[in-house]
N, C-alpha and C positions, 0 to 999 in steps of 0.2 A: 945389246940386242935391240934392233931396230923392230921397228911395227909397222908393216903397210898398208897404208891406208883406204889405197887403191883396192876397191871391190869387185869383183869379178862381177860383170854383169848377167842378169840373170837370162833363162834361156827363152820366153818371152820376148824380151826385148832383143832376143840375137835375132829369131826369128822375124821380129817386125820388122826389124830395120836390116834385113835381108831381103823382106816381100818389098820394102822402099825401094831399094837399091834394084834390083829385078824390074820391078814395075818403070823405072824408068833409066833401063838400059838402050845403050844407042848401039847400033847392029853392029860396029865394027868392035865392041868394049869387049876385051877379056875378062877370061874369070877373076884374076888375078885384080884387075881395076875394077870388078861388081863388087869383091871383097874389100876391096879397100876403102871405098865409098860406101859400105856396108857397116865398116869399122867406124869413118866418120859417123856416119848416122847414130849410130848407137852408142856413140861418145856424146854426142848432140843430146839424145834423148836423158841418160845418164845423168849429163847437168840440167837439164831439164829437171829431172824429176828430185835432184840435190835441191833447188832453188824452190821447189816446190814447197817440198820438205822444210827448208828451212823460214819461209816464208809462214810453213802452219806453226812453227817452232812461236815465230816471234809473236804472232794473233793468239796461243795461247797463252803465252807469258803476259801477254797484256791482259786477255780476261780473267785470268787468276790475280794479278796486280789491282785492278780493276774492284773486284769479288771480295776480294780482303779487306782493301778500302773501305767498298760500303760494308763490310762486316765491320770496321772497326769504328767506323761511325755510327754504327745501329749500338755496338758497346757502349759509347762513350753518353751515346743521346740516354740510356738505361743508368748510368751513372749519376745524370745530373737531378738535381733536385726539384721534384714533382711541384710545380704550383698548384694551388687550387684558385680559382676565383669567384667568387661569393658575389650575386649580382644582389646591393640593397638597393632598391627603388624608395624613392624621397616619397614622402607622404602627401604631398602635397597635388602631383597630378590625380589620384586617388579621391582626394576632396574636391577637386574641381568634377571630376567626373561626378560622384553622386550627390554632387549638390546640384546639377547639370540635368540629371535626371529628376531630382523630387521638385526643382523650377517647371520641366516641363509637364510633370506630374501635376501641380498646382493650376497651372494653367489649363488644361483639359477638366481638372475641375471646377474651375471656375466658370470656363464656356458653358457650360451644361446649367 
């Protein structure tokens, strides 16, 4: 049993690419050549809208590929192990400083 792939086009697109072919008939064209050039048309459009199609195809397989990724990087970053880091400041800029102040403390008393 064979499967056809071929889909009948829809009636939409018979009609437009009917109004195509009409709209740019040359006075001496039969019916038979408006149709026929009607039928390209709408074969034209048909692949058109396959590549179309298939072009959203591939743009979403990339943002789902894409999506997962960083989901699976946002995993991996929750997997690893939390540092903390403890800032200890040396004692020593500390002593500069208030010994910094009670010198110019002294000396304000002294002025006086």
């Amino acid at each position: 049993m064979t499967i056809n792939k071929y889909q009948k086009p829809s009636l939409q697109t018979q009609d437009e690419a009917l109004k195509i072919s009409k709209g740019t008939q040359r006075p001496a064209q039969t019916k038979e050549q408006t149709k026929l050039i009607a039928q390209g048309i709408q074969k034209g459009i048909d692949l058109y809208k396959k590549q179309q199609k298939e072009k959203a195809r591939e743009l979403s397989k990339k943002l789902k590929k894409t999506a997962r990724q960083k989901e699976l990087s946002v995993e991996s970053d929750d997997n690893e192990v939390q540092e903390y880091i403890i800032y200890r400041q040396h004692w020593l800029p500390w002593l500069l400083l208030v010994m910094t102040w009670v010198s110019i403390g002294i000396y304000f008393l002294r002025l006086n």
